[in-house]
C-alpha positions as CSV (number, residue, x, y, z in Angstrom):
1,X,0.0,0.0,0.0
2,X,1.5,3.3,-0.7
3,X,1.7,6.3,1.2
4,X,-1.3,8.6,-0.2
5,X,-3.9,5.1,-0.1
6,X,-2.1,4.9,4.0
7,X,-2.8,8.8,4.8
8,X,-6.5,8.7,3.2
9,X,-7.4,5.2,5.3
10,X,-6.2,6.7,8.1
11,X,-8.0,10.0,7.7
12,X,-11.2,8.1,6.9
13,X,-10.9,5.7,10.5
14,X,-9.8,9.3,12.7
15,X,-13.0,10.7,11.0
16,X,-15.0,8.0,11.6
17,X,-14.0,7.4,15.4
18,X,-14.4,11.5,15.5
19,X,-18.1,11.0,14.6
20,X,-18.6,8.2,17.1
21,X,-17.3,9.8,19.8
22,X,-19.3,12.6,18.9
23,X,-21.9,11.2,18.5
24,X,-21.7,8.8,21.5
25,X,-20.8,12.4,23.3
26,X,-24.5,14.1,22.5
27,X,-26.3,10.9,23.6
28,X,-24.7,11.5,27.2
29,X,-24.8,14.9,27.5
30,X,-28.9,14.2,26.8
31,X,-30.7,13.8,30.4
32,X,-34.4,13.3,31.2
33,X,-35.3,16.4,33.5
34,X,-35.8,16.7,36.7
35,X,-38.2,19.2,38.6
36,X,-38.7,20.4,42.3
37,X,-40.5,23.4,44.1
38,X,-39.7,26.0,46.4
39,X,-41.5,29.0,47.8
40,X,-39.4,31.9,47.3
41,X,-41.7,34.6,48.2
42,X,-44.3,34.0,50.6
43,X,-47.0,33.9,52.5
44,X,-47.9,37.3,52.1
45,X,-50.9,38.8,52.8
46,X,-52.8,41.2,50.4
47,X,-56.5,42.5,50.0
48,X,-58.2,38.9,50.7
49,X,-55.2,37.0,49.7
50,X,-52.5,34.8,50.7
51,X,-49.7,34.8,48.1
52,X,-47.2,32.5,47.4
53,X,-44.5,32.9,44.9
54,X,-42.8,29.2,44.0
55,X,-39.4,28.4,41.6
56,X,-39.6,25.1,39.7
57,X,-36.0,24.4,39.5
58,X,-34.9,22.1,37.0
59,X,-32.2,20.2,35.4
60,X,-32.0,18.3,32.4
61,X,-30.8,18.4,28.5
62,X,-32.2,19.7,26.3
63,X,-33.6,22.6,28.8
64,X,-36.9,21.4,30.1
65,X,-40.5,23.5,29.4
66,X,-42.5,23.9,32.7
67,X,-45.8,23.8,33.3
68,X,-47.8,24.3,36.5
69,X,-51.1,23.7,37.4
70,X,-52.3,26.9,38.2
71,X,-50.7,30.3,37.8
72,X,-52.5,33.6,39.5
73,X,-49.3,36.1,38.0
74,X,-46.9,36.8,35.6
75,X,-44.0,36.2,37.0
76,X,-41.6,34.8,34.1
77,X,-40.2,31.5,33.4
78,X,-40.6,28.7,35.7
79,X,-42.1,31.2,38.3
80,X,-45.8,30.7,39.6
81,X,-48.5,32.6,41.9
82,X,-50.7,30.9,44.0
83,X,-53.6,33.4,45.5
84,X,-55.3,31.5,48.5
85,X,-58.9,32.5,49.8
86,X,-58.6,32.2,53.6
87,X,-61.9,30.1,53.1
88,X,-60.3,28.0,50.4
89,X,-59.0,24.5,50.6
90,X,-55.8,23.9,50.5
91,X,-54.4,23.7,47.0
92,X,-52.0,21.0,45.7
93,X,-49.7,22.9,43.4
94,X,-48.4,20.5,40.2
95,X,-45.6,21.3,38.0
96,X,-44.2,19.2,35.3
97,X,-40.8,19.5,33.1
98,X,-40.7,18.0,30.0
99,X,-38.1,17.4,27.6
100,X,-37.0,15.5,24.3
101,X,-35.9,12.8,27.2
102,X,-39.0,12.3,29.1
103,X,-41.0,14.3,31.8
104,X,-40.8,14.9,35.5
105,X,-43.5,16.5,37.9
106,X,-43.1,17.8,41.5
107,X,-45.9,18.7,43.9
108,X,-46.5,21.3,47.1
109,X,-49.7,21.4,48.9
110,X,-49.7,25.4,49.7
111,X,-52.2,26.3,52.9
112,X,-53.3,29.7,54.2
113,X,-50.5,30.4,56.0
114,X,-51.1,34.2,56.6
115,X,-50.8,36.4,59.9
116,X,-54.2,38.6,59.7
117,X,-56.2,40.8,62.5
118,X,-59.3,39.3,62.4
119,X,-61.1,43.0,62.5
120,X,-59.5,43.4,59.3
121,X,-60.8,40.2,57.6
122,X,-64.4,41.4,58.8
123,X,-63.7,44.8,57.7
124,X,-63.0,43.6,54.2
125,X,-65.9,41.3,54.3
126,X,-68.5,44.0,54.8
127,X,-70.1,43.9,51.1
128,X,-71.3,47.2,49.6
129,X,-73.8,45.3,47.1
130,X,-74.2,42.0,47.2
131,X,-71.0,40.0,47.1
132,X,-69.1,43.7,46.0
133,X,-66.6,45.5,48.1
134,X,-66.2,49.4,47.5
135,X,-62.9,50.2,48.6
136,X,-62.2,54.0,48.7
137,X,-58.7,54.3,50.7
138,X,-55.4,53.7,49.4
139,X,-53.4,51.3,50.8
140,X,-50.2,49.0,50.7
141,X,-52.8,46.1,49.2
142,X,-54.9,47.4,46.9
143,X,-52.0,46.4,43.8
144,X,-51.4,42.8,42.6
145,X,-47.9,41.8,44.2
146,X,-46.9,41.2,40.5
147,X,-47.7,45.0,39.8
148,X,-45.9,46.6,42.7
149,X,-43.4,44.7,42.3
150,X,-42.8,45.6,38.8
151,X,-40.7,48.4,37.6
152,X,-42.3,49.7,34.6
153,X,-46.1,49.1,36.1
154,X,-44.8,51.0,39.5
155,X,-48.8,51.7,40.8
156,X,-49.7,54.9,42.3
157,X,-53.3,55.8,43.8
158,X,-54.7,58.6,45.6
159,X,-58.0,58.0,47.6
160,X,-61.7,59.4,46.9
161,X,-61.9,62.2,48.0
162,X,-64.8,62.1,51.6
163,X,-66.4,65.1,49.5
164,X,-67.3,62.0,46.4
165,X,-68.7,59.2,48.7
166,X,-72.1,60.1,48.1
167,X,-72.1,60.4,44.4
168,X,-69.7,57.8,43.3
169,X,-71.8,55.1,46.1
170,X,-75.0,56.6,44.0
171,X,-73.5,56.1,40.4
172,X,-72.3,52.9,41.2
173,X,-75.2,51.1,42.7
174,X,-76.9,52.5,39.7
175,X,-75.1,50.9,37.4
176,X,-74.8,47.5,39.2
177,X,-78.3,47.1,39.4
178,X,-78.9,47.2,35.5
179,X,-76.8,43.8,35.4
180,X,-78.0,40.7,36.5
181,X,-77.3,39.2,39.8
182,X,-75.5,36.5,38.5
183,X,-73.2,38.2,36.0
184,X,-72.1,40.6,39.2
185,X,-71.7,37.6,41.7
186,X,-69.7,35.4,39.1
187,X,-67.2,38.1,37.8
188,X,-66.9,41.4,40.1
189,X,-65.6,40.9,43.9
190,X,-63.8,44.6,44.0
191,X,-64.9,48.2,43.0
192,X,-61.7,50.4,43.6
193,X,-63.1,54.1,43.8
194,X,-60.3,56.3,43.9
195,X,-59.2,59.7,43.4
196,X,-56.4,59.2,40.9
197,X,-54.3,56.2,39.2
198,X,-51.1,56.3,37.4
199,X,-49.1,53.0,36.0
200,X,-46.5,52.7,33.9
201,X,-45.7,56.4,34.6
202,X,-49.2,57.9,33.4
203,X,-52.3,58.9,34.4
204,X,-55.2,56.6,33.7
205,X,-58.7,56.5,34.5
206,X,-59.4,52.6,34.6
207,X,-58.4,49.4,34.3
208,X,-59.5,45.7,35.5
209,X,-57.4,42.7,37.2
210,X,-59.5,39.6,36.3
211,X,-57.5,37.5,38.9
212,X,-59.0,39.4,41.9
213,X,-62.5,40.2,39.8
214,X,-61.6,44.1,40.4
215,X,-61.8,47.4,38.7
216,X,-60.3,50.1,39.4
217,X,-61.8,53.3,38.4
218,X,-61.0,57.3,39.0
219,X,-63.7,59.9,40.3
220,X,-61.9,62.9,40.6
221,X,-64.9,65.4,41.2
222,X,-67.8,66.0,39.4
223,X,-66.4,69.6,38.3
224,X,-63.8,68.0,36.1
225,X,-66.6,65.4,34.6
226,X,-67.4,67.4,31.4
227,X,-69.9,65.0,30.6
228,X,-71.6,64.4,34.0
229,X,-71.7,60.4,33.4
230,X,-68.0,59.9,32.8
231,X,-67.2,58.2,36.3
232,X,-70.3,55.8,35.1
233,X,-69.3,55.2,31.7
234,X,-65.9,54.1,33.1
235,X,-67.3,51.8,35.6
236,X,-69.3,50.0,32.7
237,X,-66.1,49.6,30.4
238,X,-64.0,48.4,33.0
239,X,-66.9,45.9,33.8
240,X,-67.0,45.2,30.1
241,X,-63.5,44.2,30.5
242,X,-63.6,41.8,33.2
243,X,-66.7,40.1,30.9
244,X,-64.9,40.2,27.7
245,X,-61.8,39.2,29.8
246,X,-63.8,35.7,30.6
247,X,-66.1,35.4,27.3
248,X,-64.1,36.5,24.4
249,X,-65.5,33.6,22.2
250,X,-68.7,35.3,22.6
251,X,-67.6,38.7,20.9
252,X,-67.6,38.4,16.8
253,X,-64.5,39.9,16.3
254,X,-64.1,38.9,13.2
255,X,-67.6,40.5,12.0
256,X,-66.4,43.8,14.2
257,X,-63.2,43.8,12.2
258,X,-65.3,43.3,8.9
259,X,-67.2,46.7,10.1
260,X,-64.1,49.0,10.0
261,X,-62.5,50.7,7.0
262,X,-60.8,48.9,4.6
263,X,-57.0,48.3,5.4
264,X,-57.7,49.7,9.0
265,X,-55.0,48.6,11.6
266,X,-55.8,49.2,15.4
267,X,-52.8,50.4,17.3
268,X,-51.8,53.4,15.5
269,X,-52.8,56.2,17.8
270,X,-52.4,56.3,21.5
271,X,-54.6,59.0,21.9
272,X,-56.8,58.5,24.9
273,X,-58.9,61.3,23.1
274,X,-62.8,60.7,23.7
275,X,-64.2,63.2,22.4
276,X,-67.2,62.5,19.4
277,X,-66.3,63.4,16.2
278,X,-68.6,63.2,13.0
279,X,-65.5,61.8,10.8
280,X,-65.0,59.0,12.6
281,X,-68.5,57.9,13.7
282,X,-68.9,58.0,10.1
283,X,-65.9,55.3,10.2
284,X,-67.5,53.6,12.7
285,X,-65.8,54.6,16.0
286,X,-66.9,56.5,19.0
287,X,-63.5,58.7,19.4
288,X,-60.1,58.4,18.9
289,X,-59.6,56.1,22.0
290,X,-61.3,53.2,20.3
291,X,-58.9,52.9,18.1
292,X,-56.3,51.9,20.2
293,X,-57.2,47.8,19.9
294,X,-60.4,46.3,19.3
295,X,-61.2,46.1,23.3
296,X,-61.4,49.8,24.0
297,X,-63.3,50.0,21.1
298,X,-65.9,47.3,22.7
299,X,-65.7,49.2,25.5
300,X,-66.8,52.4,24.1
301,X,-70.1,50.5,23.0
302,X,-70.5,48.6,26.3
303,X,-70.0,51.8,28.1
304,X,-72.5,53.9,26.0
305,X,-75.1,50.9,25.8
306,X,-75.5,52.1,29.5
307,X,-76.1,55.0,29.5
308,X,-78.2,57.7,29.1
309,X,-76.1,59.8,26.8
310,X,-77.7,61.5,23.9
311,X,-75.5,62.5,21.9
312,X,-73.6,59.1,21.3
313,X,-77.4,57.5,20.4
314,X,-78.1,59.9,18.3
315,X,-75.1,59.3,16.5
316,X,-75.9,55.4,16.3
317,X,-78.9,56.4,14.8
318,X,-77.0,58.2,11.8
319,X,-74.6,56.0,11.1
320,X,-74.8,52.6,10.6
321,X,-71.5,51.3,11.1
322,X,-71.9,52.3,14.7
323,X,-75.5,50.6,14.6
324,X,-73.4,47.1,13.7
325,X,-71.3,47.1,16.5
326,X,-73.8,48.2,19.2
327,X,-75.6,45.3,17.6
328,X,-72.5,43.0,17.7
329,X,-71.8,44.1,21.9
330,X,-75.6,43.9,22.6
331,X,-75.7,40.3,21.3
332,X,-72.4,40.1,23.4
333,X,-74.3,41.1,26.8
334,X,-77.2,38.5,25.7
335,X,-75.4,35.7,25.1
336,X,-73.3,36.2,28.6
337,X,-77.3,36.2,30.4
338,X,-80.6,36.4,28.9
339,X,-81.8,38.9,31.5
340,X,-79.8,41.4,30.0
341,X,-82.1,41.8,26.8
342,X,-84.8,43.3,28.7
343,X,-82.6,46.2,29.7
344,X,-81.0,46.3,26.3
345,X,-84.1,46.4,24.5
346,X,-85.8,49.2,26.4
347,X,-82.6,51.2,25.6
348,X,-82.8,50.5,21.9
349,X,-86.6,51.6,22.1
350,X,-86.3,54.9,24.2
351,X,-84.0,55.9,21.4
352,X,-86.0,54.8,18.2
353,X,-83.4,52.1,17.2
354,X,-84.5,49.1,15.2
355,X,-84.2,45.8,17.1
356,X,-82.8,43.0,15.1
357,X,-81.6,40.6,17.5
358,X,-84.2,38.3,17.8
């Protein structure tokens, strides 16, 4: 055998063991994972809760994917909330890792485990309408942990002002009597009444945590209402929001989308601008605002349907793109309880609009 055949055996055979060894290396360095939990934040106590924060740490190749059982934040990978009722049962928390190599699972039965005055559970307990709390002062729990704890959310509330109890306990029973019982008992717990919000470094005048069943809506005086039913109207869109939050399946988006202009993209202003304007009722929005994304547009419609605002039914009655989705967000409200088309109809016949949603 001559030299060059001798070099180019060889080379083949050190290639050949190479990708073995390689080969044989990968195999190994593969591992089924392996998963347990530990509380690394916890029990805390906040507004009717007892929070624990848990870590599923892992090992295994390729990097396992986590899954747990329940999750009541956002708290990043492999990170879970657990929010206990102190009337709750203990909960059996389950996580499981799963790779190309198998799957593990871990368990951890989490209890209330929460140091509370008992005046203040009973405080907290006292129900302003049915099963509803109306808190009006601002304190250390009013905020999700995950929110307070979160640097670009950062929270910051100011409380009614004693000189709005009276009107914002009026608007608000007002408004929770036109819903049905069952709608309020299964998806509000928490009316948040306060005197300002700000989060992520604005001013806002609502928003909902479905987690906790709350909203969280501003009355700051009735002089600076231009409209004399704003504090209302927000308390029926963040309500809105809690029901679409739990029902979107029953909104027909796609129809709703099919309703705006042709080539229309939401999310190109972030104008919080609600004032009515001919142009783009003619479009088929409210104001500005509802252009943000499809839900603040929903909730301009659920928040008008409300009310007794003339000006936005008079505009439903000009132009029919708005008539379509009142339609759409009426047949929203129905098909989350029946009892609501009574309400809804009488609305639609105070204001001479045709009913078509039988």
């Amino acid at each position: 055998m001559n030299v060059k055949k001798l070099i180019k055996y060889t080379s083949i055979i050190l290639i050949a063991v190479l990708l073995v060894t390689f080969s044989t290396s990968c195999k190994t360095n593969r591992e089924p994972p392996t998963v347990k939990l530990e509380i690394y934040e916890g029990p805390e106590y906040t507004t009717g809760f007892c929070v624990y924060r848990i870590e599923a740490v892992v090992t295994g190749y390729p990097e396992p994917e986590v899954t747990f059982s329940r999750n009541d934040g956002s708290l990043g990978e492999n990170r879970c909330q657990v929010n206990l009722e102190s009337s709750q049962e203990p909960y059996l928390l389950e996580a499981t890792a799963e790779n190309s190599m198998g799957e593990a699972t871990a368990s951890l039965l989490l209890e209330w485990g929460c140091e509370v005055e008992t005046e203040e559970i009973v405080e907290e307990q006292e129900k302003f309408y049915k099963n509803v709390e109306l808190i009006t002062e601002v304190n250390s729990r009013i905020f999700p942990i995950g929110w307070t704890n979160h640097p670009d959310i950062d929270p910051k509330a100011t409380s009614l002002s004693p000189d709005e109890y009276e009107r914002t306990e009026g608007v608000l029973l007002n408004g929770l009597q036109k819903n049905p019982d069952r709608v309020i008992e299964e998806y509000l717990a928490k009316i948040y009444a306060l005197g300002s919000l700000e989060l992520y470094g604005e001013k806002t005048a609502g928003t909902y945590f479905p987690l906790w069943k709350c909203i969280y809506i501003v009355n700051n005086g009735i002089e600076n209402d231009s409209t004399g039913c704003g504090f209302e109207n927000l308390f029926y869109e963040e309500l809105s929001s809690l029901l679409y939050y739990g029902n979107k399946s029953l909104l027909d988006e796609q129809t709703w989308e099919t309703i705006n202009p042709s080539g229309f993209e939401y999310g190109k202003t972030n104008s919080r601008s609600q004032k009515f304007s001919s142009q783009l009722n003619e479009m088929g929005f409210l104001y500005e605002y509802a252009q943000t994304n499809l839900e603040n547009d929903f909730n301009s419609f659920a928040g008008e349907l409300f009310l007794d605002f003339e000006p936005c039914w008079n505009a439903v009655k000009k132009y029919d793109k708005l008539k379509q989705k009142l339609d759409l967000t009426s047949k929203f409200y129905i098909e989350i309880d029946k009892d609501y088309e009574p309400f809804i109809k009488s609305q639609y016949e105070k204001y001479g609009l045709e009913w078509t949603l039988d």
